[in-house]
LODOVEX-323242 format. One record per residue (C-alpha): x, y, z. Coordinates in nm, 4 decimals. Layout:
% residues N
{u = X&v = Y&w = Z}
...
//
This chain:
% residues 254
{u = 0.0000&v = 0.0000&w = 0.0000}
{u = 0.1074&v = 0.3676&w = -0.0446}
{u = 0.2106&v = 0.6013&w = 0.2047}
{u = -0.0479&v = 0.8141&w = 0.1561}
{u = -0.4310&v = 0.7402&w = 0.2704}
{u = -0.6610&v = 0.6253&w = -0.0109}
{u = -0.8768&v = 0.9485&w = -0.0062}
{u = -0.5395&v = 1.1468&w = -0.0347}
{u = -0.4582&v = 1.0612&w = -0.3822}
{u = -0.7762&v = 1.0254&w = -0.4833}
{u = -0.8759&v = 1.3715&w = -0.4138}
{u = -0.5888&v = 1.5123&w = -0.5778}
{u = -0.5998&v = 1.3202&w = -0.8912}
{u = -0.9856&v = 1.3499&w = -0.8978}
{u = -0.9505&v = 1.7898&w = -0.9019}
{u = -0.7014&v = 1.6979&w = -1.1521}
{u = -0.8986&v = 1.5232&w = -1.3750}
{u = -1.2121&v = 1.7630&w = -1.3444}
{u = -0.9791&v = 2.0489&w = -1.4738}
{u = -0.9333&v = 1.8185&w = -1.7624}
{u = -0.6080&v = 1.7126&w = -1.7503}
{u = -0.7259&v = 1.3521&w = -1.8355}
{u = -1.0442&v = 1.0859&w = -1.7706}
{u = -1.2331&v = 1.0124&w = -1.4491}
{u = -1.1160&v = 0.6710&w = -1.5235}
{u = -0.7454&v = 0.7501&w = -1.5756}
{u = -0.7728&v = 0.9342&w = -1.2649}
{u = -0.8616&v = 0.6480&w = -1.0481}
{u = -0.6205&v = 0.3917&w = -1.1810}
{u = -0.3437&v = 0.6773&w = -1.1175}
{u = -0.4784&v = 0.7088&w = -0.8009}
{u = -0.4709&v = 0.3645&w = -0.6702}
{u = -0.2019&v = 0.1739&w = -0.8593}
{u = -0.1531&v = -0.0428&w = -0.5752}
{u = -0.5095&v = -0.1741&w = -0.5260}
{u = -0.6532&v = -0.4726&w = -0.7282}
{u = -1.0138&v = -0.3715&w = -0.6788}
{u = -1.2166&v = -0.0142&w = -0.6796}
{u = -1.5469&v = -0.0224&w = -0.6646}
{u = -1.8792&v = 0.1519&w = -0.5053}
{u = -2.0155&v = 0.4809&w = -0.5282}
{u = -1.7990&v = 0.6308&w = -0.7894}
{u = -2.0051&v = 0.7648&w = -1.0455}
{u = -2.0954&v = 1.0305&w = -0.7888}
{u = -1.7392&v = 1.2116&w = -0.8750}
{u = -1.9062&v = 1.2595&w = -1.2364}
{u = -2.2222&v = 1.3962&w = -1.1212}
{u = -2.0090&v = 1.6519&w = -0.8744}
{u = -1.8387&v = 1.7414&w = -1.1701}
{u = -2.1408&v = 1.7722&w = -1.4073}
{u = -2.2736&v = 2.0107&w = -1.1043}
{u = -1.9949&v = 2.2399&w = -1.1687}
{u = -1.7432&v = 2.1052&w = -0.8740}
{u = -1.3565&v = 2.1680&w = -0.9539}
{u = -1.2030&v = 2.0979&w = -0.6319}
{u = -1.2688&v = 1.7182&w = -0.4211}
{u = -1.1342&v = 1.7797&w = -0.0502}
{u = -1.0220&v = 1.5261&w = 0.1557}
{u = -1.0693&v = 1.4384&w = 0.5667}
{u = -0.8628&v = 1.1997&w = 0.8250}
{u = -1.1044&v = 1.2128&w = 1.0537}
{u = -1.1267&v = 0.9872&w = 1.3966}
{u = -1.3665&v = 0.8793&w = 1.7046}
{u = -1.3155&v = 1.2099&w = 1.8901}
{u = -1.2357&v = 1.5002&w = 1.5846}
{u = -1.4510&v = 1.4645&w = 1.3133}
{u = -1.3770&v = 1.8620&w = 1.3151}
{u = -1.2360&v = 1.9003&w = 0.9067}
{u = -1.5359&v = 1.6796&w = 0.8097}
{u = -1.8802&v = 1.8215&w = 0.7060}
{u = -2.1576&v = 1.8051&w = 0.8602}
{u = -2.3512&v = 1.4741&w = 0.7760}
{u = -2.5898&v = 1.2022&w = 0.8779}
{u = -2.4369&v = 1.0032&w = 1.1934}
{u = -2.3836&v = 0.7395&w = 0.9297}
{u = -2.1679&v = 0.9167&w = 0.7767}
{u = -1.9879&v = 1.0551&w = 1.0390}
{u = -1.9419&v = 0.7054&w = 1.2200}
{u = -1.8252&v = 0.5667&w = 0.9079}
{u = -1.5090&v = 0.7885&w = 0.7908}
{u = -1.4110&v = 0.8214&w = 1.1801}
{u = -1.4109&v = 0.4349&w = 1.1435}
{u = -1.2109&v = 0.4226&w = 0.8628}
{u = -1.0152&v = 0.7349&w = 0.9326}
{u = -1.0176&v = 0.8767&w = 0.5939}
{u = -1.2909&v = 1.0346&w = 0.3212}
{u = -1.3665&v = 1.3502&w = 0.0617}
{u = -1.6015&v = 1.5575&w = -0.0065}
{u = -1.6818&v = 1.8415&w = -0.2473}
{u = -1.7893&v = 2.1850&w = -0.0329}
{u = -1.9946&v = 2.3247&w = -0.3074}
{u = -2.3121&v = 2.1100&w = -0.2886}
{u = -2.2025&v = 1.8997&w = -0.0259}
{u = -2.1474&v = 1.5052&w = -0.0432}
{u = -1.9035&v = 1.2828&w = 0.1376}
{u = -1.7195&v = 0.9718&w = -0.0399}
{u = -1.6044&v = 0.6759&w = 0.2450}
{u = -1.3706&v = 0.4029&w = 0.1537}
{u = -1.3560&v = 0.0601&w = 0.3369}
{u = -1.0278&v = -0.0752&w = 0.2628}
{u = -1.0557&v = -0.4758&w = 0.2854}
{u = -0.8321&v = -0.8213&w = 0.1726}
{u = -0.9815&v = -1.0664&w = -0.0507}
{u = -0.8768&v = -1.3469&w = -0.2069}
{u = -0.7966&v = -1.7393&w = -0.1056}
{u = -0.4142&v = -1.7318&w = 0.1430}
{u = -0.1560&v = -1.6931&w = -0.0701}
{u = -0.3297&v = -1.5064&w = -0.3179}
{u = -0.4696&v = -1.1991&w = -0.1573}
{u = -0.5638&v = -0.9295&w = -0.2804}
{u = -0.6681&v = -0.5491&w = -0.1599}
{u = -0.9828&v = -0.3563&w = -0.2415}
{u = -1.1443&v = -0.0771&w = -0.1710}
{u = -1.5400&v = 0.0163&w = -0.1951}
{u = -1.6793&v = 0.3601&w = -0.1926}
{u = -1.9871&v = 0.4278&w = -0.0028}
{u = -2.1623&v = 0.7914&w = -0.0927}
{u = -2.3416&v = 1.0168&w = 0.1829}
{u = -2.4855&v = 1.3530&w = 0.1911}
{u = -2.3194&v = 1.6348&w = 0.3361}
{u = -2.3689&v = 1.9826&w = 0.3951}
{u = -2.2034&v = 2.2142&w = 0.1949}
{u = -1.8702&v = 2.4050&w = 0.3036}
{u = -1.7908&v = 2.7622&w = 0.2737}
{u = -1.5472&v = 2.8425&w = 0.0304}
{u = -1.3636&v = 3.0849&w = 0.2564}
{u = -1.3180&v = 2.7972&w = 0.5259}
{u = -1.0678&v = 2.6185&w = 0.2817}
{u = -0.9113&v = 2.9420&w = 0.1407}
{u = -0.8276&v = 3.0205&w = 0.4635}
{u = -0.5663&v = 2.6736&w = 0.5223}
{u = -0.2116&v = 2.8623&w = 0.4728}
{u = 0.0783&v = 2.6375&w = 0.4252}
{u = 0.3019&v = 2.8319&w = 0.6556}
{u = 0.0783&v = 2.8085&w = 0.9784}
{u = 0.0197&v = 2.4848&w = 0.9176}
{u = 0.3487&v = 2.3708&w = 0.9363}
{u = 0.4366&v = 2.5966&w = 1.1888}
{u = 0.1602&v = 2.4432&w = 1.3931}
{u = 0.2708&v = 2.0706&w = 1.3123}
{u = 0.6444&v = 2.1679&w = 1.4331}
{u = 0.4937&v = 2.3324&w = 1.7616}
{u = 0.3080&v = 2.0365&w = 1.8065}
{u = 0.6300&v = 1.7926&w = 1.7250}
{u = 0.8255&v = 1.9670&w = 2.0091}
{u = 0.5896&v = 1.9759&w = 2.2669}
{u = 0.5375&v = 1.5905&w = 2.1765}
{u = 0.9349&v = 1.5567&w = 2.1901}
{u = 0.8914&v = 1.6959&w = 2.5292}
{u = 0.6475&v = 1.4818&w = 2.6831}
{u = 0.8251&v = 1.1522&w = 2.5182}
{u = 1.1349&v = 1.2991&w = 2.7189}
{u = 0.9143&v = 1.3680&w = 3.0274}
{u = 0.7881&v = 0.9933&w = 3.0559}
{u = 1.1290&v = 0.8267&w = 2.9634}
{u = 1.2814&v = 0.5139&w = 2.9073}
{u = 1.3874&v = 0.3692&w = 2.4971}
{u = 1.1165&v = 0.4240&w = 2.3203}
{u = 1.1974&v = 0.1475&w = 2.0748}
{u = 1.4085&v = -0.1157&w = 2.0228}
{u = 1.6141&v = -0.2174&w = 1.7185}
{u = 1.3712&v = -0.3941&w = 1.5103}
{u = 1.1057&v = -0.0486&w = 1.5370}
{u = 1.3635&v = 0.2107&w = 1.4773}
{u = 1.4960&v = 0.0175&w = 1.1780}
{u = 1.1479&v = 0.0348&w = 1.0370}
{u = 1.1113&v = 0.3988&w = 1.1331}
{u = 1.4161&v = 0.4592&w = 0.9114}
{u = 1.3031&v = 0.3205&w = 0.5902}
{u = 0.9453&v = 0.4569&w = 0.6296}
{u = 1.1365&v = 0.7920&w = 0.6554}
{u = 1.3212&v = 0.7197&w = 0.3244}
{u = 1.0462&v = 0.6928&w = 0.1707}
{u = 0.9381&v = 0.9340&w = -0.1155}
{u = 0.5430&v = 1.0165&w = -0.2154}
{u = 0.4286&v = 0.8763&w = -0.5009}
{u = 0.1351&v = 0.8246&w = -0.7064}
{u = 0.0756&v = 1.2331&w = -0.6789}
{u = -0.0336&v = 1.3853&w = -0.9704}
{u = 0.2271&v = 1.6301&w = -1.1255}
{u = 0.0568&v = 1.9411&w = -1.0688}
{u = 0.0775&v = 1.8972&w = -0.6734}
{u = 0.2631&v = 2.2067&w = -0.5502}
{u = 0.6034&v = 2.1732&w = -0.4417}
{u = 0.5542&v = 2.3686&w = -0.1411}
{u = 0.2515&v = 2.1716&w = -0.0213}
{u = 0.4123&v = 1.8312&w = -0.1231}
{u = 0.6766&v = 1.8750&w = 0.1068}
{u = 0.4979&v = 1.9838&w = 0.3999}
{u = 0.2817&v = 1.6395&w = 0.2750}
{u = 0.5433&v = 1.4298&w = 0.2938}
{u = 0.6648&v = 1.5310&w = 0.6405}
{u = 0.3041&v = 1.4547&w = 0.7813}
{u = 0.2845&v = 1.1716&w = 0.5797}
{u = 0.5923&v = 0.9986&w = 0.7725}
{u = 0.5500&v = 1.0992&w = 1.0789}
{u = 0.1873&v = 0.9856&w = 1.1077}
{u = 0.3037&v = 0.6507&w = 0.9608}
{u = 0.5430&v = 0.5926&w = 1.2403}
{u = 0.3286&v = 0.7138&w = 1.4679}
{u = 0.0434&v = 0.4695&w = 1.3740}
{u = 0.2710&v = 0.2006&w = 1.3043}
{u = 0.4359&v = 0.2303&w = 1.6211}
{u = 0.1515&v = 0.3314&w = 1.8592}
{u = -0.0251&v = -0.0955&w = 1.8576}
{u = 0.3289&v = -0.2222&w = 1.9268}
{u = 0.3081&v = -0.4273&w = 2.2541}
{u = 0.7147&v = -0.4301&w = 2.2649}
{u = 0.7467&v = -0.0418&w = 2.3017}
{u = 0.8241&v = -0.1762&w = 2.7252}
{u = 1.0941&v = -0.4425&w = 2.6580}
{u = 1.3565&v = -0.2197&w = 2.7831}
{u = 1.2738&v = -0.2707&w = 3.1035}
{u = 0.9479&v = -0.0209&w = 3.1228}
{u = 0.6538&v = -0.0662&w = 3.3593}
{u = 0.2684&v = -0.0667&w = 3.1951}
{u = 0.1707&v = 0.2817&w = 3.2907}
{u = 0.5324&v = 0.3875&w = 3.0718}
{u = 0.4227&v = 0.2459&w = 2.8013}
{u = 0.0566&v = 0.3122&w = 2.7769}
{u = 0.1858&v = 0.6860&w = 2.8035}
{u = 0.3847&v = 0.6083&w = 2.5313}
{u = 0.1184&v = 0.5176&w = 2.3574}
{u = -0.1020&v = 0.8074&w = 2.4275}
{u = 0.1393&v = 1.0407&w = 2.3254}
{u = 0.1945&v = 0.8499&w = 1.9856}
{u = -0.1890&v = 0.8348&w = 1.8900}
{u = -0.1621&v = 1.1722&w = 1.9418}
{u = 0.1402&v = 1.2689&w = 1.7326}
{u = -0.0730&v = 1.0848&w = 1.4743}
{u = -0.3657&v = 1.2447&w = 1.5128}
{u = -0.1404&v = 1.5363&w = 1.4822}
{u = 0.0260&v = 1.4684&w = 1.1885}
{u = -0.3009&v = 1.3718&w = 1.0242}
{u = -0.4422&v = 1.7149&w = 1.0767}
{u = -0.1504&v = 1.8574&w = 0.8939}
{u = -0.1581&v = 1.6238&w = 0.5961}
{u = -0.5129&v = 1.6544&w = 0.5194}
{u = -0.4929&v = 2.0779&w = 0.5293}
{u = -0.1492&v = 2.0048&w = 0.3468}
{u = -0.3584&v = 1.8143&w = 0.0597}
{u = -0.6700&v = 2.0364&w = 0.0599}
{u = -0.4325&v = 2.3606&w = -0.0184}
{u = -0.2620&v = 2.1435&w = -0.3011}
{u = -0.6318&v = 2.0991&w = -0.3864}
{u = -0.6956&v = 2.4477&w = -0.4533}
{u = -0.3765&v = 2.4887&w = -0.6168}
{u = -0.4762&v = 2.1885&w = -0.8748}
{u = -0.8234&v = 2.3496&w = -0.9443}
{u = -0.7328&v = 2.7183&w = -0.9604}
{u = -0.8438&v = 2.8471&w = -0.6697}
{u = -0.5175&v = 2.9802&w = -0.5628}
{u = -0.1641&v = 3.0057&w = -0.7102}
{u = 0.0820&v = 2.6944&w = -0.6427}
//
């Protein structure tokens, strides 16, 4: 799977493709190159477009902040905190949710992901126009050092060798499957949210975070304070996307 959520690429390459750059269906097999199914509700990213939408935005929502989501049915709501990820268009309103899922006998598995469509209420323009690159990555490095801090605070090794040689190659890894439009300055800021929310998430369900010797209540901070780096991180890579967004469908300059 790509380093970047489902609804990430898909709302970049979607705006893309409704400026006309190429196909809805080009769009979606640039979008998910790594998937061996797509299916669901996906004709509604026609009729946005054929209702005059140019820009698809996209959430990271969770049980706790659905606060960058629209306002929708509980349904809805339950359903993209659930799966942590979904887009919408702000014009007429309208929420896409994926449900990422294996199929396939063992050995020969296969991922796929189905689209489920929801109403919405509309977004005010001026609510996205209003994301600036520079405050939000000045408000993703305040957060990192006060997270630094508290790591510091509860103590201990927070992983051990097999974790932080993971942590290293998910750092080394470069975005792909972003269309070439994406702004450099927004692509960047992308790709630092993108990793750290990765190792974050990655590292937050490990149950060997206490091997070095660390009591319960150590670790479950540890924890804590990783699902919230995440949480974090995810904030800044969704507002990261949704400027690149705007950027893609002319709303703003790169």
């Amino acid at each position: 799977m790509s380093e970047l959520p489902a609804s990430v690429r898909l709302a970049l390459w979607v705006t893309a493709s409704w400026r006309g750059d190429l196909g809805s269906t080009d769009a979606l097999a640039r979008a998910f190159p790594d998937l061996d199914h797509v299916a669901g509700d996906l004709a509604r990213l026609d009729v946005w477009r054929d209702l005059g939408e140019r820009a698809l935005f996209v959430a990271l929502p969770r049980p706790g902040d659905i606060s960058r989501m629209p306002r929708g049915s509980a349904e809805a709501t339950a359903h993209a905190a659930d799966a942590g990820e979904c887009v919408f268009v702000a014009g007429i309103g309208g929420v896409l949710v994926p449900t990422l899922s294996e199929f396939g006998p063992e050995g020969d598995v296969g991922v796929r992901a189905d689209w489920t469509a929801y109403e919405a209420d509309p977004v005010p323009r001026h609510r996205m126009e209003m994301l600036d690159l520079r405050e939000i990555e000045r408000e993703l490095m305040t957060r990192l050092r006060e997270h630094t801090a508290r790591f510091e605070e509860v103590g201990g090794h927070p992983w051990g060798d097999e974790a932080r040689a993971e942590a290293r190659a998910d750092l080394d890894t470069a975005l792909w499957g972003i269309p070439p439009e994406t702004s450099g300055r927004a692509l960047r800021l992308m790709s630092l949210a993108a990793n750290l929310s990765r190792v974050a998430h990655r590292n937050a369900t490990r149950t060997s975070l206490g091997s070095g010797g660390l009591d319960a209540a150590t670790t479950a901070n540890r924890t804590r304070l990783l699902r919230d780096l995440a949480a974090d991180a995810d904030s800044a890579l969704a507002d990261a996307t949704n400027v690149a967004v705007m950027s893609i469908a002319g709303w703003r300059p790169a």
